[in-house]
LOLOKE-999614 format. One record per residue (C-alpha): x, y, z; residue in three letters; residue number from 1. Coordinates in steps of 0.05 Angstrom, whole numbers, always signed. Layout:
residues N
<node><east>X</east><north>Y</north><up>Z</up><r>ALA</r><k>NUM</k></node>
...
//
This chain:
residues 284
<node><east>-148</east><north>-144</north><up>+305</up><r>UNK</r><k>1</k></node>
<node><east>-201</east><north>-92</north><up>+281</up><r>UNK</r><k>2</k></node>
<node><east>-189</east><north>-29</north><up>+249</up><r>UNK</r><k>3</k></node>
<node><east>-211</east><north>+1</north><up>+313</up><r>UNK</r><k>4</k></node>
<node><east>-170</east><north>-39</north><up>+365</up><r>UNK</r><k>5</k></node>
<node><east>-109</east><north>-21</north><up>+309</up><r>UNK</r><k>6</k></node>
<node><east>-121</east><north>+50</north><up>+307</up><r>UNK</r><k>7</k></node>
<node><east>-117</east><north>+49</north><up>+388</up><r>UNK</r><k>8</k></node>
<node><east>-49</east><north>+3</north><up>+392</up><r>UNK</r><k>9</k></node>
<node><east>-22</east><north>+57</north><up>+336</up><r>UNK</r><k>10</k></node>
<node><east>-45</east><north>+110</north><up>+387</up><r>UNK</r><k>11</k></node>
<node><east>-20</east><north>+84</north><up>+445</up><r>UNK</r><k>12</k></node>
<node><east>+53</east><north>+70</north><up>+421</up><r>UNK</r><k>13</k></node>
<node><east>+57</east><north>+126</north><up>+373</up><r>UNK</r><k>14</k></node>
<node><east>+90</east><north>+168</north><up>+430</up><r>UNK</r><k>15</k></node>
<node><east>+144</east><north>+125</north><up>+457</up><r>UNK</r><k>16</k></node>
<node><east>+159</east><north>+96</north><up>+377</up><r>UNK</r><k>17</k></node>
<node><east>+172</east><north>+169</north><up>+359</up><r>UNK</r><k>18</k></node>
<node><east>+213</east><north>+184</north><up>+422</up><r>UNK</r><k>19</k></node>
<node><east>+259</east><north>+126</north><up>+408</up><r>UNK</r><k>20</k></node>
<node><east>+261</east><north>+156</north><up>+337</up><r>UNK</r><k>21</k></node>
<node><east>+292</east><north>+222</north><up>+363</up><r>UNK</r><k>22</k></node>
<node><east>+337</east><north>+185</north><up>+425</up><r>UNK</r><k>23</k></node>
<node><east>+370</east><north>+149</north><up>+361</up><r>UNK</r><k>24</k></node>
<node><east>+393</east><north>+209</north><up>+328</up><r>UNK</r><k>25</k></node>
<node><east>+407</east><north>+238</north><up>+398</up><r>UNK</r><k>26</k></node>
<node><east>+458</east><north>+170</north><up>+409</up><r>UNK</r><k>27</k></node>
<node><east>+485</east><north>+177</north><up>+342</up><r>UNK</r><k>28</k></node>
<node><east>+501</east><north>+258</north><up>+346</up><r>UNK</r><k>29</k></node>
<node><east>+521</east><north>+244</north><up>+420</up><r>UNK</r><k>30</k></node>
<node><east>+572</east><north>+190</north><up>+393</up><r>UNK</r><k>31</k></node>
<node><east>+600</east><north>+234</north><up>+353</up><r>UNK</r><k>32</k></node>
<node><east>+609</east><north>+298</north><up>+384</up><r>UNK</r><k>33</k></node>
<node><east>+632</east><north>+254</north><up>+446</up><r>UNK</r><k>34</k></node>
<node><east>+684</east><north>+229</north><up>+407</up><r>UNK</r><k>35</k></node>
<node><east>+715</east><north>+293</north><up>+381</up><r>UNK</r><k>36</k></node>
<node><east>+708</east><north>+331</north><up>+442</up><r>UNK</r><k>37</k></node>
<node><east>+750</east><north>+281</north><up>+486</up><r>UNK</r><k>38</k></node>
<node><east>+805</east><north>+266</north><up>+436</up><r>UNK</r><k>39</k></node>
<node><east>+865</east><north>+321</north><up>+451</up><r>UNK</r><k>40</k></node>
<node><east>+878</east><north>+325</north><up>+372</up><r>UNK</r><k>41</k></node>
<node><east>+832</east><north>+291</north><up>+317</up><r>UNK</r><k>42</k></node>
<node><east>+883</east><north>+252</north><up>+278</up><r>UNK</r><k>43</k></node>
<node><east>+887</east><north>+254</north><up>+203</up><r>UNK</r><k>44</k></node>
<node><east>+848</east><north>+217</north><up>+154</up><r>UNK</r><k>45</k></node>
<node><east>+911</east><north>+196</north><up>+121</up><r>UNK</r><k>46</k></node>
<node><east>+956</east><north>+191</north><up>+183</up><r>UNK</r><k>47</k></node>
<node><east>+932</east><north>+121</north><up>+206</up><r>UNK</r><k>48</k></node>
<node><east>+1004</east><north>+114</north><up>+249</up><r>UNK</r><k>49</k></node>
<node><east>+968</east><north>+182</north><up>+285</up><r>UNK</r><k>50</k></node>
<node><east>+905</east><north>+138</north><up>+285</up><r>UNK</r><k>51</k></node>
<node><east>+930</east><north>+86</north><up>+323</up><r>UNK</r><k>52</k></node>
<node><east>+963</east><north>+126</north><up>+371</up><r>UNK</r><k>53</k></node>
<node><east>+907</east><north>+155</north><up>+388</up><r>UNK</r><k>54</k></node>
<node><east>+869</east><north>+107</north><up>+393</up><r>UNK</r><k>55</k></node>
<node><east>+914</east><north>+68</north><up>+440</up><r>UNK</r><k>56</k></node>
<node><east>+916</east><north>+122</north><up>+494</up><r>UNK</r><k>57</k></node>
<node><east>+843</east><north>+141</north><up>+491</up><r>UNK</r><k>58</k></node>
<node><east>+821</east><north>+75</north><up>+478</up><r>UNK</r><k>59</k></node>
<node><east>+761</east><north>+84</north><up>+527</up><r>UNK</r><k>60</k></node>
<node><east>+740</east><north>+137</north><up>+482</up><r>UNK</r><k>61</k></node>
<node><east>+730</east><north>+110</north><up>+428</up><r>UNK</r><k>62</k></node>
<node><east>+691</east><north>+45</north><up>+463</up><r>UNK</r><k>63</k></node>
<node><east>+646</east><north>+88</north><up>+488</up><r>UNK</r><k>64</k></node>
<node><east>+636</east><north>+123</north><up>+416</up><r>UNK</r><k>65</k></node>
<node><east>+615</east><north>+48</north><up>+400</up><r>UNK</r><k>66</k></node>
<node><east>+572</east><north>+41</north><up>+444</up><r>UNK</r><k>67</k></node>
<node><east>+533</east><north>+103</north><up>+443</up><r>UNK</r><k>68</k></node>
<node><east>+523</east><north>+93</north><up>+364</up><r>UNK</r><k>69</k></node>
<node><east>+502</east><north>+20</north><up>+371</up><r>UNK</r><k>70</k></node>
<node><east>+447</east><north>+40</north><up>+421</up><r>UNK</r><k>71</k></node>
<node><east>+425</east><north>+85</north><up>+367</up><r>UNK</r><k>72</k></node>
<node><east>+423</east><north>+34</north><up>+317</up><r>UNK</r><k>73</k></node>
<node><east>+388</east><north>-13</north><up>+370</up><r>UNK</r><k>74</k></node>
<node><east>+331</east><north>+40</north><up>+377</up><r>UNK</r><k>75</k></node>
<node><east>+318</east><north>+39</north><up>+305</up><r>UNK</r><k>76</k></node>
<node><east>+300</east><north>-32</north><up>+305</up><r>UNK</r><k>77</k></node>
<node><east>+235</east><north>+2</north><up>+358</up><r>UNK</r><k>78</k></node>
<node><east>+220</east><north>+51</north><up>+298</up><r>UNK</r><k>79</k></node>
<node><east>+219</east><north>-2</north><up>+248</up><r>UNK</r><k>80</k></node>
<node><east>+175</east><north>-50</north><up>+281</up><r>UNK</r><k>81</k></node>
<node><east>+126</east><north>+2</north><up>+288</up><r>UNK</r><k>82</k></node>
<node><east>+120</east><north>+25</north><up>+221</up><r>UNK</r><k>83</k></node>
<node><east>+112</east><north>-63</north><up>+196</up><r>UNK</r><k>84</k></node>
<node><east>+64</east><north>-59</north><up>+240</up><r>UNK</r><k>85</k></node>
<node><east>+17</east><north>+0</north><up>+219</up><r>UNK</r><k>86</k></node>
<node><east>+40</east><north>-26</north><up>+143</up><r>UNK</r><k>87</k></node>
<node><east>+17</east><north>-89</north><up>+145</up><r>UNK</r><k>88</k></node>
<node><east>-52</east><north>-80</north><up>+178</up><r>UNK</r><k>89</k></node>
<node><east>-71</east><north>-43</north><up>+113</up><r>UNK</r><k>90</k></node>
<node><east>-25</east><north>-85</north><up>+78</up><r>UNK</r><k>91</k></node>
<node><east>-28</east><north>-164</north><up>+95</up><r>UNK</r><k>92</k></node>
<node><east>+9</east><north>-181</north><up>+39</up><r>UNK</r><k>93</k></node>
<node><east>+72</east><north>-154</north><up>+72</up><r>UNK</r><k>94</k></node>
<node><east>+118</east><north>-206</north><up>+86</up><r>UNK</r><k>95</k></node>
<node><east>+139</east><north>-221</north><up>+163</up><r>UNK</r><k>96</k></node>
<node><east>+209</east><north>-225</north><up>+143</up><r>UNK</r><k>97</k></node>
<node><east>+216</east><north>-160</north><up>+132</up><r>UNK</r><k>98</k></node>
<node><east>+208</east><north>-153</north><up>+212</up><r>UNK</r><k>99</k></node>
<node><east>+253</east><north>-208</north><up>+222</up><r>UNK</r><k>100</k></node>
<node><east>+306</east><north>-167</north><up>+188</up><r>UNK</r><k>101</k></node>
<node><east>+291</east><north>-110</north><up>+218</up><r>UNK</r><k>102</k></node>
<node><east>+309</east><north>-127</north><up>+279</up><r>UNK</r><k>103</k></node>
<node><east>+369</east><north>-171</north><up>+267</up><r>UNK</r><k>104</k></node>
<node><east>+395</east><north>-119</north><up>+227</up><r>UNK</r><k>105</k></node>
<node><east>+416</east><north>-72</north><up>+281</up><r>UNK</r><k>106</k></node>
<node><east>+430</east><north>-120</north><up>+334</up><r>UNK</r><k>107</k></node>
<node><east>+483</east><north>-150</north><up>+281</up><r>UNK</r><k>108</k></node>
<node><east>+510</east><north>-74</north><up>+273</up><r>UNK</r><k>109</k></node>
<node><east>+515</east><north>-60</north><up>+343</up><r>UNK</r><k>110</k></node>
<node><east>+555</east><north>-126</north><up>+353</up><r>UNK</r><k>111</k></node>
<node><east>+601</east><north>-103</north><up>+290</up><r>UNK</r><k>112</k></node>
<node><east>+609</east><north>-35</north><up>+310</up><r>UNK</r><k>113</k></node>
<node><east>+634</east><north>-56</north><up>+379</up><r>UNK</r><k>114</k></node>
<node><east>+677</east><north>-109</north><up>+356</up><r>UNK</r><k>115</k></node>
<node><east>+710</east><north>-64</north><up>+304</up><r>UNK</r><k>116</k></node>
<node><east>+727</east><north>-14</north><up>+358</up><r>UNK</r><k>117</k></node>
<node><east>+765</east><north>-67</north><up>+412</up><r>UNK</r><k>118</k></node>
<node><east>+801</east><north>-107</north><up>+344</up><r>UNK</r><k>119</k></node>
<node><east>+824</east><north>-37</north><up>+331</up><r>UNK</r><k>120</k></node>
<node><east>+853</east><north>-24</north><up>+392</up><r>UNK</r><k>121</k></node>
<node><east>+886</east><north>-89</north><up>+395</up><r>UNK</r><k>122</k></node>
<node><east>+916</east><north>-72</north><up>+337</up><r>UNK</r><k>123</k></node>
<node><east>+940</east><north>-5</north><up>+362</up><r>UNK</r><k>124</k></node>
<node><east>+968</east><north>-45</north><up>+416</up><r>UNK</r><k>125</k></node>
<node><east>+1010</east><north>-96</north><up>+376</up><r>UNK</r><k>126</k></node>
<node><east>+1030</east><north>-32</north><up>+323</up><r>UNK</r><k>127</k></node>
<node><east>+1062</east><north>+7</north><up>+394</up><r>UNK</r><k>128</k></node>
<node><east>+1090</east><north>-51</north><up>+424</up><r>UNK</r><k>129</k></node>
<node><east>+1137</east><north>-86</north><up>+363</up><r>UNK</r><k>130</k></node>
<node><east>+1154</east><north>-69</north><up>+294</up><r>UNK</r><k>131</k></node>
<node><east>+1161</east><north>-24</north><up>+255</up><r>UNK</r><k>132</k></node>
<node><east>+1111</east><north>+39</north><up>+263</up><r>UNK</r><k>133</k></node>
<node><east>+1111</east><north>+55</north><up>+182</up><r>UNK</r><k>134</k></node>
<node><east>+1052</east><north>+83</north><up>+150</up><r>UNK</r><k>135</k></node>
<node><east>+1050</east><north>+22</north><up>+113</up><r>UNK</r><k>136</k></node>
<node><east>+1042</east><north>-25</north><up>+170</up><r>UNK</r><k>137</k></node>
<node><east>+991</east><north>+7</north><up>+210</up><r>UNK</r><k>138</k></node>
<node><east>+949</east><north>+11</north><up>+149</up><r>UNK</r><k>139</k></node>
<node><east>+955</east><north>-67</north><up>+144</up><r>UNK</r><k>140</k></node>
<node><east>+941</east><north>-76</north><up>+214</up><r>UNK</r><k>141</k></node>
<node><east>+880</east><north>-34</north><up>+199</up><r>UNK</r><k>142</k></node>
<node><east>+855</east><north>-63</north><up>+141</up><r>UNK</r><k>143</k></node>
<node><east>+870</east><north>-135</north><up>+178</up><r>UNK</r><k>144</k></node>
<node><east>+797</east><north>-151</north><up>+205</up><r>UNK</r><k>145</k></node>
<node><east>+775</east><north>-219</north><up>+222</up><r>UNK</r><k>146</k></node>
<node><east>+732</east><north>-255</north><up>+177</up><r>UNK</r><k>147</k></node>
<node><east>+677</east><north>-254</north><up>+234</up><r>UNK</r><k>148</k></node>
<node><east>+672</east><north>-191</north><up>+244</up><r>UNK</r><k>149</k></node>
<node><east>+675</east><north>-168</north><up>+174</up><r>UNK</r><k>150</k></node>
<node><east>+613</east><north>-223</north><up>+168</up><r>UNK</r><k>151</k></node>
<node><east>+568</east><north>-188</north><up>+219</up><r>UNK</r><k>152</k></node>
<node><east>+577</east><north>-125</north><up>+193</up><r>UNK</r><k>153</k></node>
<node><east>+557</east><north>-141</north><up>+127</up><r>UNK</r><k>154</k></node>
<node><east>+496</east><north>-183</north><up>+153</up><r>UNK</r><k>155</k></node>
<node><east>+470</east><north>-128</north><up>+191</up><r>UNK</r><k>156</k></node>
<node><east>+470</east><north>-81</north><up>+132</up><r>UNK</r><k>157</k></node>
<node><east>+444</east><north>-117</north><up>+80</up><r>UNK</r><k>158</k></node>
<node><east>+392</east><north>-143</north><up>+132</up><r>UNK</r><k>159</k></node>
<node><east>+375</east><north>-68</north><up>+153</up><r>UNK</r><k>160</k></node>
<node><east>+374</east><north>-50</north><up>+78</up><r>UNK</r><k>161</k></node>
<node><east>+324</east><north>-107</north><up>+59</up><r>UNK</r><k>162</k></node>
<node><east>+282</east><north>-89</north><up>+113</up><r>UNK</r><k>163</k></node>
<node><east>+277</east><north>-7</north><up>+109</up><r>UNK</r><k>164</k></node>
<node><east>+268</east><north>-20</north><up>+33</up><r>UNK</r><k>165</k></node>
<node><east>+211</east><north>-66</north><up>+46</up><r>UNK</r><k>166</k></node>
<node><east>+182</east><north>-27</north><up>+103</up><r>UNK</r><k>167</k></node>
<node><east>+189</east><north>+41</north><up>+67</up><r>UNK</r><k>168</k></node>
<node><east>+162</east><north>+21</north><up>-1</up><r>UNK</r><k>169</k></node>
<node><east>+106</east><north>-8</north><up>+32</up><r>UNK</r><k>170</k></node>
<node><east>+92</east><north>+40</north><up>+76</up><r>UNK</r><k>171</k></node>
<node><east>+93</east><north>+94</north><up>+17</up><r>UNK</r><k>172</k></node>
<node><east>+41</east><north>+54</north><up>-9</up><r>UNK</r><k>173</k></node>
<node><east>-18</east><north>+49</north><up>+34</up><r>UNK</r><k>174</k></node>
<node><east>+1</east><north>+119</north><up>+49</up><r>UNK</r><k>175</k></node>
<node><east>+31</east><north>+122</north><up>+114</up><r>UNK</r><k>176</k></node>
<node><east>+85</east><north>+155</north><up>+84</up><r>UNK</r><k>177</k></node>
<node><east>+89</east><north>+217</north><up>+34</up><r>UNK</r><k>178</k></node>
<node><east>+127</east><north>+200</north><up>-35</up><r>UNK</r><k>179</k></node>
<node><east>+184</east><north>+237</north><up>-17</up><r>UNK</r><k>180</k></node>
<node><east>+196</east><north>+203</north><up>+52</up><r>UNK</r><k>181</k></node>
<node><east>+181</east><north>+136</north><up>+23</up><r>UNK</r><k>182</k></node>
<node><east>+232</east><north>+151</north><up>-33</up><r>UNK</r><k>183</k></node>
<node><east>+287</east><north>+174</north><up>+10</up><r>UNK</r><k>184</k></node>
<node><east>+270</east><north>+108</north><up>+60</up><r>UNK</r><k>185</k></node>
<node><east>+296</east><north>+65</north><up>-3</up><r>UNK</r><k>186</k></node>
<node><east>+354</east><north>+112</north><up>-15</up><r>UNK</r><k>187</k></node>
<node><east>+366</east><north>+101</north><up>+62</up><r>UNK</r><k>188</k></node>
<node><east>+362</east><north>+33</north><up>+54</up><r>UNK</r><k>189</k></node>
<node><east>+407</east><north>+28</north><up>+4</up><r>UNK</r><k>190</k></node>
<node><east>+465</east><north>+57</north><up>+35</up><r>UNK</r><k>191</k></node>
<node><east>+466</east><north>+22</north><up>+92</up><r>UNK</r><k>192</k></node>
<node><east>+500</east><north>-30</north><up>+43</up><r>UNK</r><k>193</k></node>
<node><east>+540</east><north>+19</north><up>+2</up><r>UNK</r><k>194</k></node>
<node><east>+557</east><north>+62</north><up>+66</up><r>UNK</r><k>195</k></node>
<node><east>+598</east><north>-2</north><up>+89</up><r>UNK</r><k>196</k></node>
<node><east>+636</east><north>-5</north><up>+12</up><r>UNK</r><k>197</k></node>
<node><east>+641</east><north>+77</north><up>-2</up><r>UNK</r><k>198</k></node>
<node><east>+663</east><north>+123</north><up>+60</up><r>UNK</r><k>199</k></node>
<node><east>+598</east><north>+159</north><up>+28</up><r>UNK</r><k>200</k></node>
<node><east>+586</east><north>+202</north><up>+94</up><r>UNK</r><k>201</k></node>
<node><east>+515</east><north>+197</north><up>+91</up><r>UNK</r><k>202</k></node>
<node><east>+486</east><north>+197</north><up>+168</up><r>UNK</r><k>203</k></node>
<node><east>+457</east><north>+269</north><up>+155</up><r>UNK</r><k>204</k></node>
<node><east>+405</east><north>+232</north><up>+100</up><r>UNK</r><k>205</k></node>
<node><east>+399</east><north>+172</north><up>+153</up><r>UNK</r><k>206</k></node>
<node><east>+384</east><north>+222</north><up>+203</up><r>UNK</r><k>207</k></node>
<node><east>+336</east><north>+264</north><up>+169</up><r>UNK</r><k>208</k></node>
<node><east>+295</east><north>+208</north><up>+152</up><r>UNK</r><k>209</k></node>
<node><east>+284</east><north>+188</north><up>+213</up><r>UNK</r><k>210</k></node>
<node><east>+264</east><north>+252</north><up>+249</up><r>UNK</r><k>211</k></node>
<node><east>+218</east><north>+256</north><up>+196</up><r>UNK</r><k>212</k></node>
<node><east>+185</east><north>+185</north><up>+211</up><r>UNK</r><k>213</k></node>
<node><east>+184</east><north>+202</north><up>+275</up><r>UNK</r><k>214</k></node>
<node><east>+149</east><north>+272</north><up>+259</up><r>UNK</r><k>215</k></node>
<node><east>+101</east><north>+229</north><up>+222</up><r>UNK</r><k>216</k></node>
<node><east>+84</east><north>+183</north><up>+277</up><r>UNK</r><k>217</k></node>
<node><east>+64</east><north>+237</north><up>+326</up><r>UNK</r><k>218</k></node>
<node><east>+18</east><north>+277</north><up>+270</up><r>UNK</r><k>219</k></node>
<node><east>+67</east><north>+337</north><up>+275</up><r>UNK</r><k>220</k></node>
<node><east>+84</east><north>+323</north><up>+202</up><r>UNK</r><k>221</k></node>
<node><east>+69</east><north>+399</north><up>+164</up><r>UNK</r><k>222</k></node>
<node><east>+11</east><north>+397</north><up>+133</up><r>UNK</r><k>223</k></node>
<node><east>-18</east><north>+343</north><up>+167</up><r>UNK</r><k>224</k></node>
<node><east>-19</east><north>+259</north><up>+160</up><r>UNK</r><k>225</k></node>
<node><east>-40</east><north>+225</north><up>+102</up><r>UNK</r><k>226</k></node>
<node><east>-122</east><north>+195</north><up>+115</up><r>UNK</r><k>227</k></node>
<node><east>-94</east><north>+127</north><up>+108</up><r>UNK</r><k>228</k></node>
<node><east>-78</east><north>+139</north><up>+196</up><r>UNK</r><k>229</k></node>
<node><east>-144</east><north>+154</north><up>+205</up><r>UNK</r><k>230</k></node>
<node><east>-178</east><north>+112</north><up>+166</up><r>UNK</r><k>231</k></node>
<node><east>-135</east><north>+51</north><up>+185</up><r>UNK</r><k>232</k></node>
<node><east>-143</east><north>+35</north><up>+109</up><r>UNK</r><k>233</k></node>
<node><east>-99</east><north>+34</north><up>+55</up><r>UNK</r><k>234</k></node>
<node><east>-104</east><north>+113</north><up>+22</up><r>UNK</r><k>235</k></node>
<node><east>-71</east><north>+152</north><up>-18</up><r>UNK</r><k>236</k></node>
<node><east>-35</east><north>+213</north><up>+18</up><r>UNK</r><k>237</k></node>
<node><east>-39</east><north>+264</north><up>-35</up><r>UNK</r><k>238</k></node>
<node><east>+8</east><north>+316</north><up>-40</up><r>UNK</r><k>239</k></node>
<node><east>-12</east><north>+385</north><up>-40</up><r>UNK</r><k>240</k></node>
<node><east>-12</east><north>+408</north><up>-102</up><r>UNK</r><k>241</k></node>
<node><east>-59</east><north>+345</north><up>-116</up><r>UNK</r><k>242</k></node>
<node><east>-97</east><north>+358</north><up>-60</up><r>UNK</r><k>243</k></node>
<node><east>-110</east><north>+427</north><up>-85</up><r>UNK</r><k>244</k></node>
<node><east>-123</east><north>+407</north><up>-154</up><r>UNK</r><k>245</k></node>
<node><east>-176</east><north>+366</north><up>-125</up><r>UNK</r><k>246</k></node>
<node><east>-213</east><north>+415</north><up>-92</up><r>UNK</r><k>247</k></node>
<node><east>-218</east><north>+459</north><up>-150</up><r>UNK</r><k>248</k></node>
<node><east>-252</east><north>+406</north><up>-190</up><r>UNK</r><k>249</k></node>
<node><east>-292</east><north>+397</north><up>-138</up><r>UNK</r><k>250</k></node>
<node><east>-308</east><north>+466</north><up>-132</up><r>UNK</r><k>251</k></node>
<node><east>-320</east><north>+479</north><up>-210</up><r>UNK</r><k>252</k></node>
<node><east>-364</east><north>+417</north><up>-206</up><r>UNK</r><k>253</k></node>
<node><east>-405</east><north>+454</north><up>-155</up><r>UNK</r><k>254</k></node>
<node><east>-415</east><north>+508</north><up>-186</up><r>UNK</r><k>255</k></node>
<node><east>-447</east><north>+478</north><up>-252</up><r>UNK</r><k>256</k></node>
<node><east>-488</east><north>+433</north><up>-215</up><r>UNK</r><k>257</k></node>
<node><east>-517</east><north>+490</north><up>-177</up><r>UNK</r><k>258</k></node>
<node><east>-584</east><north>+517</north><up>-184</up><r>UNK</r><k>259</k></node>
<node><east>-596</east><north>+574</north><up>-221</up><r>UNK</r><k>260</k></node>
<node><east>-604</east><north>+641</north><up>-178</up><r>UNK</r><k>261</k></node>
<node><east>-685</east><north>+653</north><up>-203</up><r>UNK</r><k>262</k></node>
<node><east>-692</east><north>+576</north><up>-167</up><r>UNK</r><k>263</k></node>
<node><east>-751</east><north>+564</north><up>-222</up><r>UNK</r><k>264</k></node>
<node><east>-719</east><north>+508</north><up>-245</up><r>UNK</r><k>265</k></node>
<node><east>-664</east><north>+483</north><up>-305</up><r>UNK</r><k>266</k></node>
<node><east>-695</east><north>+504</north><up>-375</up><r>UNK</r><k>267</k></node>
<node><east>-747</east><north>+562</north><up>-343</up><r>UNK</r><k>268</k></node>
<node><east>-738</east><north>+629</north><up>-382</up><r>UNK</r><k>269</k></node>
<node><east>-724</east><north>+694</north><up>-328</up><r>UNK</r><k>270</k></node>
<node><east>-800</east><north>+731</north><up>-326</up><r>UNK</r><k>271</k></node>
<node><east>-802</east><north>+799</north><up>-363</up><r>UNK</r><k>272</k></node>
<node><east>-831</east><north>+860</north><up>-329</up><r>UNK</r><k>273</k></node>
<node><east>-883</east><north>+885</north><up>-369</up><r>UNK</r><k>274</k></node>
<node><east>-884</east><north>+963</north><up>-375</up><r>UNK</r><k>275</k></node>
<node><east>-944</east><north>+994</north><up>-347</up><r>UNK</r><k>276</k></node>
<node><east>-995</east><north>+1020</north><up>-393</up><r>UNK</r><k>277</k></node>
<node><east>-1011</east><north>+1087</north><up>-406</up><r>UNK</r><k>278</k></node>
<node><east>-1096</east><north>+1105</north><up>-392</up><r>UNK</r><k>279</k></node>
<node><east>-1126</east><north>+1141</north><up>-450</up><r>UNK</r><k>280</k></node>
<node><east>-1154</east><north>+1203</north><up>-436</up><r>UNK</r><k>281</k></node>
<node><east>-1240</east><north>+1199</north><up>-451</up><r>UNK</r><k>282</k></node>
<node><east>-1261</east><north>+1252</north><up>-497</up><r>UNK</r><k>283</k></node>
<node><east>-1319</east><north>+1299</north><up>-466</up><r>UNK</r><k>284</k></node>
//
């Protein structure tokens, strides 16, 4: 593909990549506030008995929660694939699995995230109908997740992590992506993994990142895009205070290689007005 033929693909999907950018966060807001709007009472973090109670009589709630987020996560995959794309056709040396991952990534969340909710219920079910309903018990029955599905979760984020890392570092590079969004894409990356170890509550950073990539896409990014989308070639985007430190060199060199004002030449000395002389009177 030429840089031309690129440049128009980049065009052409740059408004439904960045529209699936913002639907995500839409699907991931909407799961939440859909969530905690339907419940009757939002159970305690430390009551999981309350949990599971709640959870078995609004179990359709919280399935739908599920779903909503996964479809978020799906959409990401859209975003992703994008950016490898626009990455590696000023970077070749990009490797393809980095696509591979992100893709399979959040498929392999969605799955989890799903299959977490229903073994969750069915263990809200078995807590209700026999037993003893101790605080001790229902966090067992909690913390009791099949092997499988504790598997797929933890594929899906270290895929996902592998591949944002990859996709943002890169990206950064060749200057599709400022410093400070290519930073935070790493940071993003990484807790995708930690996220899933340490109730970090970190979706506003997720979030942010990718309205921002999405702001990027469609040129609406303040101050404007880095050349390298222009261009199609790998370029630095400078930030402004290089950018600005740029043009004053450029102006100061302008100025010294600038003519001087009299336009004689380099080395000519300015002509001196001679004062007029005065006429001697002749003597009768």
């Amino acid at each position: 593909m030429s840089v031309r033929e690129q440049l128009d693909w980049e065009a052409r999907w740059a408004k439904p990549v960045a529209a699936a950018a913002f639907v995500s966060v839409g699907f991931n807001v909407a799961a939440s506030l859909y969530v905690s709007a339907s419940i009757d009472t939002t159970p305690d973090a430390d009551n999981t008995r309350e949990l599971l109670r709640t959870v078995d009589e609004q179990s359709g709630v919280f399935t739908t929660g599920a779903v909503l987020s996964g479809i978020g996560g799906l959409l990401l995959a859209v975003v992703l694939w994008y950016l490898f794309n626009a990455t590696k056709a000023r970077r070749p040396e990009l490797q393809k699995a980095a696509l591979v991952l992100a893709i399979v990534g959040p498929v392999l969340l969605a799955v989890a995230a799903i299959l977490v909710q229903l073994n969750l219920i069915d263990r809200a079910g078995e807590f209700l109908a026999s037993g003893p309903q101790t605080e001790t018990r229902a966090d067992d029955l909690v913390a009791d997740r099949p092997a499988l599905i504790q598997s797929l979760g933890l594929s899906g984020a270290l895929a996902l992590a592998f591949a944002t890392i990859m996709i943002a570092q890169n990206a950064m590079r060749v200057g599709l992506l400022t410093k400070f969004l290519g930073i935070l894409g790493i940071v993003v990356g990484a807790l995708y993994v930690l996220g899933m170890i340490f109730p970090l509550g970190t979706d506003v950073i997720r979030l942010f990142w990718l309205i921002a990539v999405g702001l990027v896409i469609l040129g609406w990014w303040p101050g404007g895009r880095g050349p390298a989308w222009e261009s199609g070639e790998a370029e630095e985007w400078l930030s402004p205070a290089q950018r600005r430190a740029i043009e004053r060199a450029e102006a100061e060199q302008a100025q010294a290689d600038a003519p001087p004002a009299n336009g004689d030449g380099v080395g000519d000395e300015p002509t001196r007005k001679r004062a007029p002389r005065k006429r001697k009177k002749k003597r009768r």
